[in-house]
C-alpha positions, -999 to +999 in steps of 0.1 A: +164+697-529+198+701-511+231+702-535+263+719-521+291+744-541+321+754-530+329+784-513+356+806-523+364+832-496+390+858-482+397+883-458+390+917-472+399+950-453+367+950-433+347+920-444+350+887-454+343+884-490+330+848-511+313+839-539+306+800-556+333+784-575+305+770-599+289+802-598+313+829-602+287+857-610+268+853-578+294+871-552+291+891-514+305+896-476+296+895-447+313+905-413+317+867-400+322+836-422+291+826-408+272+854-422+290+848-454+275+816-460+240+824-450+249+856-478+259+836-505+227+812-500+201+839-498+216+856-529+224+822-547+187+819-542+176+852-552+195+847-583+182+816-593+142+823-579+141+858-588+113+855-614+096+822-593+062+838-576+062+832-536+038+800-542+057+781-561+057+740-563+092+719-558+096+680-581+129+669-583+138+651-617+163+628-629+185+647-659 
């Protein structure tokens, strides 16, 4: 299931830092904006599937 958020990022000293508008607890860097992205999306989903076993089953459902 694909759904997007938006990206807040800047320019730090050394890296570029971001973390979700929708999610503001769920922050990094990385050394390209690039890398930032693929970042924020590996921890967006160690946040949200940190207690999901490696087998796990996908259903998307109408709320």
């Amino acid at each position: 299931m694909d759904s997007n958020m938006t990206m807040v990022y800047w320019k730090g000293e050394k890296f570029w830092l971001g973390k979700f508008k929708e999610r503001p607890d769920i922050m990094t860097q990385g050394d390209t904006l690039e890398e930032l992205e693929e970042n924020l999306r590996d921890a967006y989903r160690m946040m949200v599937l940190e207690d999901v076993p490696e087998e796990y089953h996908e259903r998307a459902i109408s709320i």
